[in-house]
N, C-alpha and C positions, 0 to 999 in steps of 0.2 A: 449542488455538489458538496459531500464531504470534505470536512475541511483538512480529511489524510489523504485525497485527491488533487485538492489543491495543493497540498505540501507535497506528495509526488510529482508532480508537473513541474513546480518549482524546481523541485532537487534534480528533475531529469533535463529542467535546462540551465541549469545551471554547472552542469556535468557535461552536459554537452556542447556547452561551449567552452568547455573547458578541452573535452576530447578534441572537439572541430580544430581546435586551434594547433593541438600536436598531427592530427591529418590520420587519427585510428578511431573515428567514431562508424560503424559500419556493422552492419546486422544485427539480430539480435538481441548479442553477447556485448556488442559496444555496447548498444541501449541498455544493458542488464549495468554495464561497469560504469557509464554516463549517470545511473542515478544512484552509485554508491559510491566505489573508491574515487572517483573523477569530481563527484561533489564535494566531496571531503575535501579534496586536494582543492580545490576551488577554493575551497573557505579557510583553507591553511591548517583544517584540522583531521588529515587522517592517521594522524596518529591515537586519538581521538575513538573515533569511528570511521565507516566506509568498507569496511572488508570482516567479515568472522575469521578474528584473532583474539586466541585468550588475553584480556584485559583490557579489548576495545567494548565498548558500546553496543550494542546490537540489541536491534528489535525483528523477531523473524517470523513471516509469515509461511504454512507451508500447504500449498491445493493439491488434491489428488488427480492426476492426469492420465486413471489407468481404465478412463470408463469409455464408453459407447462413443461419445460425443467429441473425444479427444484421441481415437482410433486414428494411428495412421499418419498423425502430426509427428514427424521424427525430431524437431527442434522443439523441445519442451516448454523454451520462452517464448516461443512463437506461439504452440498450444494454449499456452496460458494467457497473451496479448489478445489474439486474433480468433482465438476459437471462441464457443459458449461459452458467459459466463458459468462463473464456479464460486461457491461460497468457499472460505476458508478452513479448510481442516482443521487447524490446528496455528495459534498463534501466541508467540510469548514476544511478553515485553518485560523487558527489566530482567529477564531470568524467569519471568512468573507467568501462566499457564493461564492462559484470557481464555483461550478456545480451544477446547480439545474436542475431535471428532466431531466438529461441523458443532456442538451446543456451545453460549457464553457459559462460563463457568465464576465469572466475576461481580453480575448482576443478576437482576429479574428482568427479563426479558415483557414479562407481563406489567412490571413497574413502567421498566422505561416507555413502552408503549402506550400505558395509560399516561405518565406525564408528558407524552409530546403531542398526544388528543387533547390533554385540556392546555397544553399549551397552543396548538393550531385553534383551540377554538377563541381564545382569549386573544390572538392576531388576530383573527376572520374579524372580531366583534370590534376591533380598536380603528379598523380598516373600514370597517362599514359605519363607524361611528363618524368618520374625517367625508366621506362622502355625501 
């Protein structure tokens, strides 16, 4: 698992029991606010972050949901959860442009691939060394 996986899980329970506890965690749209303004507020810091407002924090991803596969989903968060995976369109962090139109724009995509082969194989052989 990515470890922006794991940090969403976290933020989404962490929000969510934060929501649970006011008795407004419910569909979707809870789920969408459980892992943003509700996390924040959990951690005492949505002033901070948690909501797009000029001069919070925000990191924003954004998938296109107007294809074949996402036909017919009328709750867009739900499209996005529950339907076919989707790469990322388009993602900034910081203000700054990682992924535009589905390409990273920030690395080599051929780099980072080739350093995570010789890094799996340099695990495989440390692993097979202990056996």
């Amino acid at each position: 698992m990515h470890i922006g996986s794991v940090l969403l899980i976290v933020w989404l329970v962490i929000g969510g029991i934060a929501a649970g506890q006011r008795g407004d965690f419910n569909g979707t749209m809870g789920c969408s606010s459980a892992g943003t303004i509700e996390g924040a507020r959990c951690l005492g810091r949505d002033d901070e972050f948690g909501s797009l407002e000029p001069g919070k924090l925000a990191d924003v991803a954004l998938w296109r949901m107007d294809d074949l596969a996402h036909a017919g989903i009328a709750d867009p968060v739900a499209a996005l959860v529950l339907g076919p995976p989707r790469p990322v369109d388009t993602l900034l962090v910081g203000g700054r442009a990682v992924v535009e139109g589905g390409e990273l724009r920030t690395a080599s995509e051929h780099e980072i691939t080739t350093d995570i082969a010789r890094a799996s194989r340099r695990l495989a052989g440390r692993v097979e060394a202990t056996l």
